[in-house]
C-alpha angles and dihedrals in degrees: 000000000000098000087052095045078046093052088043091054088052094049091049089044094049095048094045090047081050102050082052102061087046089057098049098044084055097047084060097045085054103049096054112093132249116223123193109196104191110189113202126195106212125212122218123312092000099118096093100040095053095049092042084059091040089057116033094038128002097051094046085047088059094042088060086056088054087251117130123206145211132203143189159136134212134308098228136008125011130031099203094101127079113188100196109185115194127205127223132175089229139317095298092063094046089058090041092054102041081063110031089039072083095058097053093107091190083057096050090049093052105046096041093090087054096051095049088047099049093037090082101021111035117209088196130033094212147336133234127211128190108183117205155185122232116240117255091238097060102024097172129043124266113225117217136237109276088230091065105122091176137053128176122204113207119195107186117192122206129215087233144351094268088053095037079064097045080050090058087036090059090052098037094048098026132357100057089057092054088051087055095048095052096034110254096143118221133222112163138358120186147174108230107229095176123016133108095266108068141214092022156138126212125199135184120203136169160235154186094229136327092278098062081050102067091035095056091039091048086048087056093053101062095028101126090220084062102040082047098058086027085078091028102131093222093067110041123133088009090144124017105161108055122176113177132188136195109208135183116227116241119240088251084055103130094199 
């Protein structure tokens, strides 16, 4: 009797140390942040319509929602592009607001005279979204210095899923303390899950000007921890398809 009162106690113990672990791996899934990039290209003339609507409707919409909200275009030449990055606590408010953002009657008031209005004449041929995980290292967002002028948005491609993880690895173990150390200033690092560039990440980071870019960047380049884990054998050809923007933030911006 004792041996079997012994073997039941090992069996209650077991499943509530179980139930524990479970507990805790999904208090940290779920403290890590969601972020929706959403890339428009723009048509003619549809600049000022979008961030008029951006800005007087769909962002407040979302704020409502507890979800905060970045925009931008891009630093130099054309203005037919809108990089809109959206905020969630974690992935079950991403789901609850794709579908309750249509039950906020004040935002379906407001943005009915959009839609009518673009239905027939389009401000923007497409949109873009990368949705995305935050990194373990930084698991909320940083928001930036109200005096950055600059941001530069960095979407790096792997040649495979399992190099797509030693990728995140670098940058969680490595790469984003290097970036600490010379002053590139970070905001956001995710892992794409879903996006038309796979398997990804995607990172924002930010500056004063464009000056304190290159020199912290030129800083990066020679500093001996990176040239140290840049010819480390467990990261190479993480990433072998880069496309990097530097983007200016719009007045309605709200980071």
């Amino acid at each position: 009797m004792k041996k079997e009162r012994l073997m039941i106690l090992f069996v209650w113990l077991s499943v509530i140390l179980s139930g524990c672990s479970g507990t805790n791996k999904s208090d940290n899934a779920n403290s890590k942040e969601i972020y929706e990039w959403r890339i428009y290209t723009l048509r003619e003339n549809g600049a000022e319509v979008l961030d008029r609507f951006f800005k007087e409707t769909l962002i407040p919409a979302y704020n409502r929602q507890g979800v905060t909200a970045g925009a931008f275009k891009l630093y130099r030449g054309t203005d037919s592009i809108r990089y809109l990055l959206l905020v969630y606590p974690d992935i079950a408010k991403y789901l609850d607001v794709k579908h309750e953002i249509w039950n906020d009657r004040v935002f379906r008031e407001a943005s009915q005279s959009f839609y009518e209005q673009t239905a027939s004449n389009p401000v923007y041929s497409e949109f873009e979204t990368l949705l995305c995980e935050a990194f373990d290292k930084i698991p909320k967002m940083l928001k930036p210095d109200r005096e950055r002028t600059l941001f530069e948005l960095r979407h790096y491609k792997s040649p495979n899923e399992e190099a797509n993880q030693r990728k995140i690895k670098m940058f969680n173990v490595d790469e984003i303390a290097v970036f600490d150390k010379v002053g590139i200033n970070s905001v956001c690092y995710g892992e794409v899950l879903s996006g038309a560039r796979m398997p990804s990440i995607i990172y924002l980071t930010w500056y004063r000007d464009e000056s304190a870019r290159n020199a912290v960047w030129g800083e990066f380049v020679k500093h001996p921890d990176w040239l140290r884990i840049r010819d480390m054998k467990e990261y190479a050809n993480t990433a072998t398809d880069n496309k990097n923007r530097l983007l200016s933030p719009l007045s309605y911006s709200q980071f």
